[in-house]
N, C-alpha and C positions, 0 to 999 in steps of 0.2 A: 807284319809289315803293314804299313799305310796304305791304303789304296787311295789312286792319286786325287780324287774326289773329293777325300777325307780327311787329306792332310792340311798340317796345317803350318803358318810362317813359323820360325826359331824364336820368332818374339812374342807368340801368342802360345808355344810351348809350355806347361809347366814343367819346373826343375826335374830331374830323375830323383826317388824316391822309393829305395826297395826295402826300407824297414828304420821306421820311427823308434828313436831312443826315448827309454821309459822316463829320461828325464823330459823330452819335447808333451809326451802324453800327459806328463802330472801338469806343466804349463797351462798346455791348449784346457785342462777340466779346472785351473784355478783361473783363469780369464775367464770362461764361461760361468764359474761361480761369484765371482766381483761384476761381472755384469748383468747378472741376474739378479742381486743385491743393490745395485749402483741402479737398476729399471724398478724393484720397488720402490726405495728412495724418493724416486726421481730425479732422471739424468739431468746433469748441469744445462743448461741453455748454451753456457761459454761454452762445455766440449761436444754439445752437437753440434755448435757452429761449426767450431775448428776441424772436427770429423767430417759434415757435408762440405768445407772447402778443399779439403785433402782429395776426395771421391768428383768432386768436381774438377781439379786437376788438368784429367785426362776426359771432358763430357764435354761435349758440343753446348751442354747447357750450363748458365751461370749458376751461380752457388743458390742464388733463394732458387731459382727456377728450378731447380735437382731437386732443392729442398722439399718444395710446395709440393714435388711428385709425390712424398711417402708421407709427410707431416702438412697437413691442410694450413692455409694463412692463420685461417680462424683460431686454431691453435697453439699455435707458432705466437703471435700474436699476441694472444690471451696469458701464454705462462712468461712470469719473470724470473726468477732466476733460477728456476728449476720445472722442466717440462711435465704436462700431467701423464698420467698412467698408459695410455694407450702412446701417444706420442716417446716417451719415455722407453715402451717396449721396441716401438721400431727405431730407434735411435741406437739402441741395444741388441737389436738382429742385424741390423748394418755393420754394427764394428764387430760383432762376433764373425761375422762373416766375410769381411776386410780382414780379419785375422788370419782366418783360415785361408782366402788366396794368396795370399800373402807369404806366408807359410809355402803354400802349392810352387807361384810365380817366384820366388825369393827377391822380392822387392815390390814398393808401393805402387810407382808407377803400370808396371805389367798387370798387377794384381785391381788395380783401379780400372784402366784401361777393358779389361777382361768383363768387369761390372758394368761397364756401360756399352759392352756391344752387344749386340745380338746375338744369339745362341738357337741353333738348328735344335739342337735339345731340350728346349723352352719355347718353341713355336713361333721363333726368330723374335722371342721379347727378350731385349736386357737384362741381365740377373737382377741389375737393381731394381728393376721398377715392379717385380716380382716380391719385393721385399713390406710391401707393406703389409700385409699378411703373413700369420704365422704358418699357413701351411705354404705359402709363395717363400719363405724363408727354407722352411724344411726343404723343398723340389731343389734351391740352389745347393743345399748343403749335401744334399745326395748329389748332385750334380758334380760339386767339388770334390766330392771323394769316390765319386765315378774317376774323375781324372788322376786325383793324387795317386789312386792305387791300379791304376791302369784296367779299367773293366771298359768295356768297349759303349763308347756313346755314341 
């Protein structure tokens, strides 16, 4: 049980989740393999955009201003129609990881909303702004499956 401290609203709940279909697990590891492929490439410009609009949604901050947090102007900027290597990777730990709340939350909204608040488990920083980094990526993804499989955070 919750202690009352700890709890949390029905809307900031992730869904109940007591055992993944081997069909959801092959999913989540061929997403994570097309975006692994889709960041050496080099992510499309068009679907980071459309990605930081989606995560901006539910963020006090506008769409470039989200943006400029993980992907610098200079950057942003510079690539045309396909973002460079570094940019490209954090563009590609965002949606991997929008997937996974996602997944958690069972809907975009909750799952977005979730990325841009603060987290006592992150040192009251937003998951997303954690994302520019690949070890700030890893912390959320343990984070999220701290919840999904209920271990106490």
């Amino acid at each position: 049980m919750d202690h009352p401290e700890t709890e949390r609203s029905d809307e900031a709940k992730p869904a109940k989740r007591h055992r993944r279909a081997p069909a959801a697990k092959g999913r989540v590891r061929r997403v994570a393999v097309t975006l692994a492929l889709e960041a050496e490439r080099g992510f499309a410009k068009a679907d980071a955009t459309h990605l930081f609009a989606r995560v901006a949604a539910t963020s006090p901050l506008p769409t470039g201003k989200l943006r400029a947090e993980l992907i610098p102007d200079s950057s942003w900027k510079r690539a045309r129609k396909t973002l460079g290597p570094q940019a490209s990777q954090t563009a590609a730990r965002l949606s991997h990881i929008l997937s996974i709340a996602e997944r958690i939350w069972g809907n975009e909204k909750d799952a977005t909303a979730w990325l841009n608040s603060p987290h006592a488990e992150l040192e009251g920083a937003a998951p997303i702004s954690l994302l520019r980094t690949e070890a700030g990526g890893r912390a959320v993804e343990a984070l999220l499956a701290a919840l999904e499989f209920g271990f106490p955070v």
